[in-house]
C-alpha positions as CSV (number, residue, x, y, z in Angstrom):
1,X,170.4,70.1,126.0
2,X,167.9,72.3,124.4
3,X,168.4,75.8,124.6
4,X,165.2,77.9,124.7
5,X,164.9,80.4,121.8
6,X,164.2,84.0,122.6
7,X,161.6,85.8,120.7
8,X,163.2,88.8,119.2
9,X,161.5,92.5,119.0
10,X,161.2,92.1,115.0
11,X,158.9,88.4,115.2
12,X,157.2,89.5,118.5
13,X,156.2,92.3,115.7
14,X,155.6,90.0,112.8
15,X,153.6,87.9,115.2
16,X,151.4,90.8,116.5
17,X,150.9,92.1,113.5
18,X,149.6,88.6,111.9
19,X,147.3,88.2,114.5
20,X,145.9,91.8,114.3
21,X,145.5,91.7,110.6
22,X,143.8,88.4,110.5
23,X,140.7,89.6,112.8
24,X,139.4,91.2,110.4
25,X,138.4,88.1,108.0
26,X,138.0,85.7,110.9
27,X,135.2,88.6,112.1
28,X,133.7,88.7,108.9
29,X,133.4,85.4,107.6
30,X,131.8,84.5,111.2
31,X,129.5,87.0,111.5
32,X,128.5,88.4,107.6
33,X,127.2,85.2,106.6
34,X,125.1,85.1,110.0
35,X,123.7,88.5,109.7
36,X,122.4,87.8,106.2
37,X,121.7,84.6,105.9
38,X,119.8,84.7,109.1
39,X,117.7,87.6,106.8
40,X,117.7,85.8,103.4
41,X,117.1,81.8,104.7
42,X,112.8,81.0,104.1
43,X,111.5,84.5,104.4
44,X,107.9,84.4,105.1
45,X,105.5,86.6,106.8
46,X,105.7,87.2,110.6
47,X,102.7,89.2,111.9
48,X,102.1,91.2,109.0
49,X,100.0,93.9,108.9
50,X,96.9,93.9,106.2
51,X,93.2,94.9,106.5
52,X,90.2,94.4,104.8
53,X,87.9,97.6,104.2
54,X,84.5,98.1,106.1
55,X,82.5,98.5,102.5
56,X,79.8,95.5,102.5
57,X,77.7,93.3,105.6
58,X,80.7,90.6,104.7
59,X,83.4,93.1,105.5
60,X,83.8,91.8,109.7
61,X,83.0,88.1,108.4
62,X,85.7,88.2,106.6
63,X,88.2,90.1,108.9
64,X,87.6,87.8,111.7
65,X,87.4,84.3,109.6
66,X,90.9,85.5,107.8
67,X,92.4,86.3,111.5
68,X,91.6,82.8,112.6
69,X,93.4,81.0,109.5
70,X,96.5,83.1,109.2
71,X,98.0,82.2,112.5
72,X,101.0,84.6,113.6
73,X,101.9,85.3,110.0
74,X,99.3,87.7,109.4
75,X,97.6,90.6,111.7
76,X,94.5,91.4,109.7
77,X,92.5,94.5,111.2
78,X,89.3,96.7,110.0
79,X,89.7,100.0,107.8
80,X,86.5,102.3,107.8
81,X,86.7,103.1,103.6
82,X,89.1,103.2,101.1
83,X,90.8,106.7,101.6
84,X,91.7,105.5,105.4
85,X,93.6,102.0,103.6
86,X,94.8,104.7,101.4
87,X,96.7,106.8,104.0
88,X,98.0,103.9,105.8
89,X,100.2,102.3,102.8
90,X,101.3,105.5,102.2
91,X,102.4,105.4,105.8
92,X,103.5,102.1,105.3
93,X,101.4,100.9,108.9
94,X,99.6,97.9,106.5
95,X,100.5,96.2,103.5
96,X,97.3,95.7,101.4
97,X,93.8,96.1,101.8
98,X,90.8,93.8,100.3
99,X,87.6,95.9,99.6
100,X,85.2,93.2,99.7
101,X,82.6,94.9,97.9
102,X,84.7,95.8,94.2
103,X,87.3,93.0,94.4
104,X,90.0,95.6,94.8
105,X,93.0,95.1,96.6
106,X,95.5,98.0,97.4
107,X,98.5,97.5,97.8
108,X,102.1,99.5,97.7
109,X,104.1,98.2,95.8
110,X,107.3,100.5,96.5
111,X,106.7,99.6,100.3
112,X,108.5,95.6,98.9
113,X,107.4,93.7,95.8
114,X,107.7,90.9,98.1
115,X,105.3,92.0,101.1
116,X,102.6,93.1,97.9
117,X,102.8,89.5,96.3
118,X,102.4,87.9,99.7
119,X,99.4,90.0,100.4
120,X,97.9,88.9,96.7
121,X,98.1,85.6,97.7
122,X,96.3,85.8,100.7
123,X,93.0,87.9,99.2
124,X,93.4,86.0,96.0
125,X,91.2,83.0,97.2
126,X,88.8,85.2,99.2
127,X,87.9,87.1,95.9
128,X,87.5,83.9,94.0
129,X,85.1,82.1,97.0
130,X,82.9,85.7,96.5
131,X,83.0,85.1,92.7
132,X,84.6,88.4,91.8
133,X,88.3,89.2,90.1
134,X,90.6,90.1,92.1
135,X,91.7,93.9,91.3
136,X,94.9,95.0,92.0
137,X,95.3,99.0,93.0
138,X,99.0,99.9,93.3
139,X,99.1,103.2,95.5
140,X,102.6,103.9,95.6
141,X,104.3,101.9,92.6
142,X,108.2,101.9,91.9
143,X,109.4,103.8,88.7
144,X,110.7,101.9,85.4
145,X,114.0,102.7,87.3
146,X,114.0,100.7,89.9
147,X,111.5,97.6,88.7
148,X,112.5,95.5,91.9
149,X,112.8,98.1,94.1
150,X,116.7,97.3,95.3
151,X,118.3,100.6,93.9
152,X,118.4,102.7,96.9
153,X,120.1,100.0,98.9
154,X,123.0,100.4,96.8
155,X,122.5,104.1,97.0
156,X,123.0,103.6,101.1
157,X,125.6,101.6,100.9
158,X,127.5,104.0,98.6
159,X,127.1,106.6,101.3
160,X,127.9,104.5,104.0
161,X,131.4,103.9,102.6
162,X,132.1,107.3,101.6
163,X,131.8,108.2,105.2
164,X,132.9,105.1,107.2
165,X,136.3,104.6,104.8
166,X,137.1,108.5,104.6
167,X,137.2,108.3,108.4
168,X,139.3,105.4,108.3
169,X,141.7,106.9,106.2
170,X,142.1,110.1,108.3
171,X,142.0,108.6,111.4
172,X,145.2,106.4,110.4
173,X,146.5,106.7,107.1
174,X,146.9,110.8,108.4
175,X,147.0,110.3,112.0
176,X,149.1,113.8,112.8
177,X,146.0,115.6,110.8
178,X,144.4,118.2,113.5
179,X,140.5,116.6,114.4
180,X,139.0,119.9,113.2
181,X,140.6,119.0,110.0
182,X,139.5,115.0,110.3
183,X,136.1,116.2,111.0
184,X,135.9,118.6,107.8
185,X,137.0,116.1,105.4
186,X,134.5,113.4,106.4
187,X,131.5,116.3,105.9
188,X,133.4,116.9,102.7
189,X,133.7,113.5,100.9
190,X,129.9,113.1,102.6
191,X,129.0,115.3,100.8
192,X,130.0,114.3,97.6
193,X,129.2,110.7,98.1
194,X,125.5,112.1,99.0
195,X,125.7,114.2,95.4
196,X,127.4,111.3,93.5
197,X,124.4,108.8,94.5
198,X,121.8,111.2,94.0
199,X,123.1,111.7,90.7
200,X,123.0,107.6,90.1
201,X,119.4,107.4,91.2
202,X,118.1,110.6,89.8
203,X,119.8,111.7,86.2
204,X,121.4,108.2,85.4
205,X,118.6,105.7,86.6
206,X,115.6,107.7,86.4
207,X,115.0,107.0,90.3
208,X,114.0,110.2,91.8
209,X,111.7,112.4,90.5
210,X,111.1,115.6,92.5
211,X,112.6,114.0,95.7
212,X,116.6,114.7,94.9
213,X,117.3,117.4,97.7
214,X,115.2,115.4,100.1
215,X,117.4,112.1,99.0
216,X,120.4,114.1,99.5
217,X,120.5,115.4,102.7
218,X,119.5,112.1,103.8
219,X,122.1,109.9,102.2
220,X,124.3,113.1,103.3
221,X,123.2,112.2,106.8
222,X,124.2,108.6,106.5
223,X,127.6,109.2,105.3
224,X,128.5,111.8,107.9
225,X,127.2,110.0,110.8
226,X,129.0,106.6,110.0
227,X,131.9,109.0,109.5
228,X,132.2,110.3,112.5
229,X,131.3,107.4,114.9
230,X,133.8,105.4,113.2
231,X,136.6,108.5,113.5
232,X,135.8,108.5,116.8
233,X,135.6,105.0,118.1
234,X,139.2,104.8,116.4
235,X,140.5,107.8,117.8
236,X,139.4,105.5,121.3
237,X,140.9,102.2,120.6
238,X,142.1,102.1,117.4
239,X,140.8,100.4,114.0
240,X,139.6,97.8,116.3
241,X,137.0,100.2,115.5
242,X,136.7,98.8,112.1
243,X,135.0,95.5,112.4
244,X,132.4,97.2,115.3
245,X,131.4,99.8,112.8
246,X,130.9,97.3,110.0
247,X,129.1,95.1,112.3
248,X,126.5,98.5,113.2
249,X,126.4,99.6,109.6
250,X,126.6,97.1,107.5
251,X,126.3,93.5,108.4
252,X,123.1,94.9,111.5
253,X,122.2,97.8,109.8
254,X,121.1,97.3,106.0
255,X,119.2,93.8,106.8
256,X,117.3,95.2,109.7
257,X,116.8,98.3,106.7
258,X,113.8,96.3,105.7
259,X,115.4,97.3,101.9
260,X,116.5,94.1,101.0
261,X,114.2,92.2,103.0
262,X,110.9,93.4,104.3
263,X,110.8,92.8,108.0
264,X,107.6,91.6,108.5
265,X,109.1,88.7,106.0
266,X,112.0,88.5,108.3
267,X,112.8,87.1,111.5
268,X,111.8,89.3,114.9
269,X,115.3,89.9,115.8
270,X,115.8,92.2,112.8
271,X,112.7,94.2,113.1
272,X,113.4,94.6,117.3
273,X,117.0,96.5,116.2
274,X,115.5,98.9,113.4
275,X,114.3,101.4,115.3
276,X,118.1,101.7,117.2
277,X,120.9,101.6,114.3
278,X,122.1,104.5,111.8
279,X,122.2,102.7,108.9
280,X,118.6,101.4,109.2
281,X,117.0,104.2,110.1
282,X,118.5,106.3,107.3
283,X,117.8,103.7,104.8
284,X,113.9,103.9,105.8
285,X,113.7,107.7,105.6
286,X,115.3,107.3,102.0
287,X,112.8,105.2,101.1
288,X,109.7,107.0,102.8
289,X,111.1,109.9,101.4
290,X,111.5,108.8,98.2
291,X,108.1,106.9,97.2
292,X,105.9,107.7,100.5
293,X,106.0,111.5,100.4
294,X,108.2,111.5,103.8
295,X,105.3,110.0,105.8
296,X,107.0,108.9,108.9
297,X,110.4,109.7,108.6
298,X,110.6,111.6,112.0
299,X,111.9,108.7,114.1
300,X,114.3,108.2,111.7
301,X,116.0,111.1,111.9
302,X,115.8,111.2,116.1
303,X,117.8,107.7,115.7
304,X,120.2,109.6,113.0
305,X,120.3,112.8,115.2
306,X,121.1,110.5,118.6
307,X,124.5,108.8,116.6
308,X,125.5,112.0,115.3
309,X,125.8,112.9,119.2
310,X,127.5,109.9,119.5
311,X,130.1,110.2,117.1
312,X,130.3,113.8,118.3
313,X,130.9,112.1,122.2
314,X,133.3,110.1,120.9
315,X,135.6,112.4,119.0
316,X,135.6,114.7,122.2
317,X,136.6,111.9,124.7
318,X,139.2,110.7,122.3
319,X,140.3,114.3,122.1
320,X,140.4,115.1,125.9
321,X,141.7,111.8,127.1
322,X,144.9,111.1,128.9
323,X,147.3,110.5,125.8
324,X,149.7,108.6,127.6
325,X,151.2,105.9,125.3
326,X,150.0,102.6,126.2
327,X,151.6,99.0,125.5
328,X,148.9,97.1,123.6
329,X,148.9,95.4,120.2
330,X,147.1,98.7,118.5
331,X,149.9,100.6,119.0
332,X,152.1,99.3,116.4
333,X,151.7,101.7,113.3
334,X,152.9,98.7,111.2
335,X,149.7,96.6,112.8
336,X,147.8,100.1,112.1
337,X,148.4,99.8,108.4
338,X,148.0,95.9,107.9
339,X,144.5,96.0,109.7
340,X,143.3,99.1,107.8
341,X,144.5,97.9,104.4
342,X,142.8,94.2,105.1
343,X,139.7,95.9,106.3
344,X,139.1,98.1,103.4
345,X,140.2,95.8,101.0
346,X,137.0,93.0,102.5
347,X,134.5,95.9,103.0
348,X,135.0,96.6,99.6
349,X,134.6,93.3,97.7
């Protein structure tokens, strides 16, 4: 006769603390390849903003003729003269504009390389049928620095880990630290990850050019608010935490940036959470900031403003809570250290 085998205290452990530690890579080789290969696969233009400049009797023939052929992809509307196309690259509302009467087309080319080369491909053939060259007017063009106009993506993401793994670290790595202190050390280490990436882009890559305090406070503003949402959502339920605040900042947040991708190249999904995530919003201040003047940014910094709030809410309620020890598979500082380690090690490479 069989006799049934009785879990002890020390595998229930080992078990628990397998199964915590190994969320972390089923999460993110589920849902990273998802989130960017959902960004990456056939990008191509969905609604599109471009215009075509008011300067000649062919200007509205044009206009509506091109509306009728592009479909969904493009959204082709009228601009009065060239200083009106002008101001609304810089604002980033279009992406090129055909002045049928010189052959120019302007275009921003710091807005996305990509988004400019679609937009020469659609005037392209409009220029020829007139018999004129198509002229190409960058407005806002990228420095030698940054020829493809990827650099302050990586610039983000550097901030976005100096604040997201500082917080992890305090949270658990130090949990008997007071919060005041918790809370100092992420602005801290924000700090510096905002100087050490402005350094990257400005002195060391050539960048920045008289946008570096700007660019600062802003990638300042990304690290400390992924800081202190995460340090508060684990002081709630522990680094469970971990793979929601990657999933917000990193694997949502820099494709619906519009950085990497443009996202009127991307699908609609991206483009609809933008407006809503830290991460996304602070990327397209930095960049607005950086090669637009700041034209627009003031959205961006409401969305920034609204999770600082959050991560503010969040520390307090994990403050003022009942503290009552609870059974659940969190509690296990062992689990605690497995998880964190695991999760840093992935976010990392």
């Amino acid at each position: 006769m069989n006799t049934p085998v009785t879990a002890t205290p020390d595998k229930l452990a080992q078990r628990r603390t397998f199964a915590g530690v190994m969320i972390m890579p089923l999460f993110m080789l589920i849902a990273l390849p998802l989130a960017f290969i959902g960004l990456f696969h056939s990008p191509s233009p969905n609604h599109m903003n471009i215009a075509v400049i008011d300067s000649s009797p062919a200007s509205t023939g044009i206009q509506s003729g091109l509306s009728s052929s592009v479909g969904e992809q493009f959204d082709v509307t009228l601009q009065p003269n060239a200083s009106s196309a002008r101001e609304a690259l810089a604002n980033l509302d279009i992406r090129g504009a055909y002045d049928p009467s010189t052959g120019e087309l302007f275009t921003a080319g710091a807005g996305n390389v990509q988004a400019s080369a679609a937009v020469q491909q659609v005037f392209a053939p409009i220029a020829q049928s007139q018999g004129i060259d198509l002229t190409v007017v960058d407005t806002n063009p990228l420095p030698s620095g940054d020829s493809v106009g990827s650099g302050l993506l990586y610039l983000g993401v550097g901030s976005i880990f100096g604040g997201f793994l500082t917080a992890t670290v305090v949270a658990i790595a130090v949990p008997g630290l007071a919060r005041k202190w918790q809370v100092t050390t992420i602005t801290v280490m924000s700090l510096v990850a905002a100087a050490v990436q402005v350094f990257y882009g400005w002195k060391l890559f050539g960048m920045f050019e008289g946008q570096a305090i700007p660019a600062f406070f802003t990638l300042f503003g990304i690290a400390v608010v992924c800081g202190l949402v995460n340090l508060g959502g684990i002081g709630l339920i522990g680094p469970a935490m971990i793979p929601i605040s990657l999933l917000i900042f990193m694997m949502l947040g820099i494709p619906a940036s519009g950085l990497a991708i443009p996202l009127d190249l991307a699908p609609s999904f991206y483009g609809a959470i933008h407006p809503f995530l830290p991460t996304s919003s602070g990327f397209d201040a930095l960049k607005r900031i950086v090669y637009f003047d700041g034209h627009g940014i003031a959205g961006n910094f409401v969305t920034l403003g609204i999770w600082a709030l959050i991560g503010a809410a969040l520390i307090w309620w994990g403050s003022h809570r009942d503290s009552k020890p609870t059974e659940n598979v969190w509690s296990d500082p062992e689990l605690d250290e497995a998880v964190v380690a695991t999760g840093a090690a992935v976010a990392v490479g």
